[in-house]
C-alpha positions in Angstrom: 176.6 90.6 34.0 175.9 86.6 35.2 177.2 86.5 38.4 176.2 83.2 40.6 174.7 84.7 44.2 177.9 83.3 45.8 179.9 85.5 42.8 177.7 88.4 43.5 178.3 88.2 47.6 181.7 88.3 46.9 182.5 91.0 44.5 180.0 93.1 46.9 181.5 92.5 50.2 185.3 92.6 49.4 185.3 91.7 53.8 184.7 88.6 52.7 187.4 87.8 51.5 189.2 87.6 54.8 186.9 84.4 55.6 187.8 82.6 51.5 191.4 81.7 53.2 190.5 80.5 56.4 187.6 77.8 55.0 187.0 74.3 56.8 186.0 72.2 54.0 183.6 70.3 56.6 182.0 73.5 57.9 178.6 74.3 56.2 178.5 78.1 55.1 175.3 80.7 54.2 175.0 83.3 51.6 177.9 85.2 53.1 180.4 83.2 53.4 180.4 82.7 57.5 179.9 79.2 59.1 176.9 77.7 59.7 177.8 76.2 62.8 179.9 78.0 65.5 181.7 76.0 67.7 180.4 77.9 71.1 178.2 77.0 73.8 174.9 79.0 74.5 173.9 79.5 78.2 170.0 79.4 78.9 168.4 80.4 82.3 166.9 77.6 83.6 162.6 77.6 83.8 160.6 75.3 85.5 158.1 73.6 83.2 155.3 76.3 84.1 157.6 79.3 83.2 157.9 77.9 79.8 155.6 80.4 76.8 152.8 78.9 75.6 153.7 76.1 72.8 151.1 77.6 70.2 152.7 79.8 67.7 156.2 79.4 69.5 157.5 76.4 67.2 161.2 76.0 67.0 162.1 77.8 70.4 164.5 76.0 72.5 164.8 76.4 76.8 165.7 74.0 79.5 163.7 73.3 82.4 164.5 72.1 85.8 161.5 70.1 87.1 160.5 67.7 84.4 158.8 64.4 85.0 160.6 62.2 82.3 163.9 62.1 80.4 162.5 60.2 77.3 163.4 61.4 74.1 160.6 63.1 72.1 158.1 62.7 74.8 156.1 65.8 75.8 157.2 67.1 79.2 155.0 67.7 82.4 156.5 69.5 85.2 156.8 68.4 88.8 159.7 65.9 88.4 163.3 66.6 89.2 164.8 65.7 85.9 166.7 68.5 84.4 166.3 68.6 80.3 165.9 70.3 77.4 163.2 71.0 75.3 161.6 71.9 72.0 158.5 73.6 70.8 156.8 71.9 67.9 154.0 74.8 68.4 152.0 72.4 69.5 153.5 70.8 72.7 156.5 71.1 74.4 158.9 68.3 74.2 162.4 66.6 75.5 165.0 67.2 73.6 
């Protein structure tokens, strides 16, 4: 048999097909069928910049600090400011974002 991935998802998870009839054309999907994106909001505890992890090794993590020095796009943040924002770890550096 020459099923297509998507094919193959469906025929093996027959739940599935709940979610083929209630599609939004403009919402990406993965492998099985469920939304990319979820429309929901994500509560993070707020850090001060020197509660943040280490940047090496911990590229793509997300938090939002409290005490940040700038509000600049994309610039790397240093605490001891009182500029609430949120930031990204390249695994380098910790930025606004």
């Amino acid at each position: 048999m020459s099923d297509t991935y998507s094919e193959y998802v469906r025929r093996r998870a027959p739940w599935r097909r709940a979610f083929d009839h209630a599609r939004d054309p403009f919402t990406a999907r993965n492998a099985l069928g469920l939304p990319d994106v979820v429309p929901a909001t994500i509560k993070t505890t707020p850090l001060s910049v020197a509660q943040l992890p280490p940047a090496l090794g911990n590229g793509g993590m997300r938090a939002f600090v409290t005490d940040s020095n700038t509000v600049t796009f994309h610039a790397t943040v240093v605490g001891g400011g009182s500029n609430a924002v949120g930031v990204i770890c390249n695994g380098t550096v910790w930025y606004v974002g």
